[in-house]
C-alpha positions in Angstrom: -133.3 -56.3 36.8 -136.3 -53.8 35.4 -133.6 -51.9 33.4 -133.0 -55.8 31.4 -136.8 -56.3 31.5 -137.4 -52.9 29.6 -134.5 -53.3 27.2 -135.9 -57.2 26.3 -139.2 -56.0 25.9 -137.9 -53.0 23.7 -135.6 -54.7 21.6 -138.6 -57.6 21.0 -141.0 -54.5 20.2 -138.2 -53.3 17.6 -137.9 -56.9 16.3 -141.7 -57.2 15.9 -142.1 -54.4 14.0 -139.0 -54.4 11.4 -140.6 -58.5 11.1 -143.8 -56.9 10.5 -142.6 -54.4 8.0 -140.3 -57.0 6.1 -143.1 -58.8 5.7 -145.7 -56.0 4.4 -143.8 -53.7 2.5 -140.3 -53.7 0.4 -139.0 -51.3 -2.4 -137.9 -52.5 -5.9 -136.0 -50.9 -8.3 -137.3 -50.4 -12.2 -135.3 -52.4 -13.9 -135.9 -51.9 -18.1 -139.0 -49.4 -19.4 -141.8 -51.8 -19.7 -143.8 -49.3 -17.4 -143.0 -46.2 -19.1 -144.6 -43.6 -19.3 -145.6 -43.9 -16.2 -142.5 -45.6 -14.5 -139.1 -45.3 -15.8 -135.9 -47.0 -15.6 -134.2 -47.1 -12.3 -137.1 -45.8 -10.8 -138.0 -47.4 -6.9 -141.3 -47.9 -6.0 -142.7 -49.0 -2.6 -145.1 -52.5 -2.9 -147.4 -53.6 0.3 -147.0 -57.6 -0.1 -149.4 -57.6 2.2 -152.5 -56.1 -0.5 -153.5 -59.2 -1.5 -153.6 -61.2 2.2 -157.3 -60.7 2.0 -158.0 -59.6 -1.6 -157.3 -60.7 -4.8 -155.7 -58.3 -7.9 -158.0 -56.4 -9.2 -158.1 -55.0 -13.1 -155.6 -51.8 -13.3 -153.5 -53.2 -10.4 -150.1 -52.0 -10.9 -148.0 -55.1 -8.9 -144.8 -56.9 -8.8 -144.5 -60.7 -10.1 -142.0 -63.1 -10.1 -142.9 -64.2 -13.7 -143.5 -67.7 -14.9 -140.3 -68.6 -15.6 -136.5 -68.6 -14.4 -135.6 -64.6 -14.1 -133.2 -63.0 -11.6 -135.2 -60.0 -11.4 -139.2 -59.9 -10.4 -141.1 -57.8 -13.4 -143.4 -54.6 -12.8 -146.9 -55.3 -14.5 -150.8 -54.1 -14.9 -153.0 -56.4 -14.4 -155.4 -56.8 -17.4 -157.2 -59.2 -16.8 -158.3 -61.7 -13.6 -159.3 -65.0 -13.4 -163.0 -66.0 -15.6 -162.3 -63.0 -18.0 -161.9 -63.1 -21.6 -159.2 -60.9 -23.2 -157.6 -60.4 -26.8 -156.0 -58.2 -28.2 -156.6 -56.9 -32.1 -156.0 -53.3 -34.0 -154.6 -51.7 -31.6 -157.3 -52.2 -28.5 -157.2 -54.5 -25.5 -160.5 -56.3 -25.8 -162.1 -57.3 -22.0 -165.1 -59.5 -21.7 -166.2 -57.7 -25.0 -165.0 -53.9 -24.2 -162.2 -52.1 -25.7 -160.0 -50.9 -22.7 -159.5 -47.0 -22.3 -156.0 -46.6 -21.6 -154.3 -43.7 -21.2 -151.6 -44.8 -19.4 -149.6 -46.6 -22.4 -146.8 -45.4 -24.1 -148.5 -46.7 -27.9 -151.2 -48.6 -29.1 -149.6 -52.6 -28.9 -148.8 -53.3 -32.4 -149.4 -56.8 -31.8 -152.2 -59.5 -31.4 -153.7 -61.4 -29.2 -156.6 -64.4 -29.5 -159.3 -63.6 -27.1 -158.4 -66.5 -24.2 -160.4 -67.2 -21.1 -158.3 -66.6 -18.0 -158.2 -69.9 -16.2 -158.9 -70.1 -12.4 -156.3 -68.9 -10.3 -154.1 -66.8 -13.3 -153.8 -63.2 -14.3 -153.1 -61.5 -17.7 -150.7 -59.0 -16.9 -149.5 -56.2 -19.7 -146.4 -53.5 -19.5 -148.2 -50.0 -20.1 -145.1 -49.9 -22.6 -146.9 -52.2 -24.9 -144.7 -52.8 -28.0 -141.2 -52.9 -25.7 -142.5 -55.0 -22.8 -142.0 -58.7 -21.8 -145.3 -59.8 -20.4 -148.3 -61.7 -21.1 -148.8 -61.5 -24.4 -145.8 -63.6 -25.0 -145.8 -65.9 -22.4 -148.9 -65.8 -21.0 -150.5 -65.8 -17.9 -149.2 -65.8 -14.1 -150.2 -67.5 -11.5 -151.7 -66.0 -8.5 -149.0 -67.2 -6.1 -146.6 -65.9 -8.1 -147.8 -62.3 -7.3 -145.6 -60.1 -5.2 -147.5 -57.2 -3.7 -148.9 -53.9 -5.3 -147.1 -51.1 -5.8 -148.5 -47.9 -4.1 -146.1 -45.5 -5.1 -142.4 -44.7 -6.4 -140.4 -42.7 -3.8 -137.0 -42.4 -5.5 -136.1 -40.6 -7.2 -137.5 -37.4 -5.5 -138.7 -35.5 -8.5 -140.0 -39.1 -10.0 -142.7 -39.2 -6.2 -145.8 -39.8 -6.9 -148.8 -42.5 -6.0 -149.0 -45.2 -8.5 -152.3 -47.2 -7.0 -154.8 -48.8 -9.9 -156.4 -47.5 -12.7 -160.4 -47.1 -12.5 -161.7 -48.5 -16.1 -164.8 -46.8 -16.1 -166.1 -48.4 -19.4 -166.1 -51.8 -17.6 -168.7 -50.2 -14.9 -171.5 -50.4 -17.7 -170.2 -53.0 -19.5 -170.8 -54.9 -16.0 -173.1 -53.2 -14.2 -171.4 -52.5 -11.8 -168.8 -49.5 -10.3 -165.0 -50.7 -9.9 -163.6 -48.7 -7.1 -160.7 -47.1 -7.5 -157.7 -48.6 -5.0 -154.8 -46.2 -4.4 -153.4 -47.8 -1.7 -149.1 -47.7 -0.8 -134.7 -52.8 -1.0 -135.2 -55.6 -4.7 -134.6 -54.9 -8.5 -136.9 -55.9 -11.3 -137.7 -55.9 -14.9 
């Protein structure tokens, strides 16, 4: 009878955990290069869904969304730009609250513009780092909170492709704000 005891209480342990882990963390694969340079195509990254249980995105968030619209795939984003911010996009620059974006992470200058918008309560402007060749945002605008995935913390296949992916510290918003943004680089789907 304590052998059965052990085994049910291992086996509920086991279940517990792989529950737990479901629930916290899944890998996605890349689907399309909206993300390159940084990502590529076919790439898989590991996301925590469980990043934003007590915390909301945060500006340079790299994250997986289901997007606002009927898709088979969730998308791969940045986040741009969080609720009560202003963004646009003119000549070449990301404009937020007032302060072109440093961005080294994008493939090109976008090629495109945007009218500075305020970013309702609640929504997120989300941008591929693959400007001109990227389904996001600045065609059909923002995405709602709840439609936010998880954040991806890093791509672990394939080998030669590991690396952490985390957020990107804009360090021109610190003075623009007065403040210092902290730098979060914290860690089977498919997605555009």
């Amino acid at each position: 009878m304590k052998i059965l005891r052990d085994v049910g209480i291992t086996i509920l342990i086991a279940i517990a955990i792989f529950a737990f882990l479901r629930v916290s963390f899944q890998g996605y694969m890349v689907r399309g290069a909206c993300m390159l340079p940084g990502i590529e195509h076919h790439d898989w990254v590991m996301v925590s869904k469980a990043s934003y249980f007590s915390s909301d995105p945060a500006h340079g968030d790299v994250i997986v969304l289901d997007p606002p619209f009927q898709s088979e795939f969730p998308f791969i984003k940045r986040v741009i730009a969080i609720p009560g911010d202003t963004v646009g996009i003119k000549d070449g620059e990301v404009y937020l609250n007032g302060t072109a974006l440093d961005e080294p992470y994008i493939a090109q200058s976008p090629r495109y513009t945007v009218p500075a918008q305020e970013i309702p309560e609640g929504e997120y402007f989300v941008l591929g780092d693959n400007r001109n060749n990227a389904d996001d945002s600045h065609i059909w605008g923002t995405v709602p909170g709840e439609n936010i995935i998880g954040k991806v913390w890093f791509i672990y296949w394939p080998p030669q492709h590991w690396r952490w992916v985390g957020s990107y510290n804009y360090p021109e918003l610190a003075g623009a704000q007065g403040q210092i943004i902290v730098v979060s680089q914290t860690f089977g789907g498919e997605f555009e």
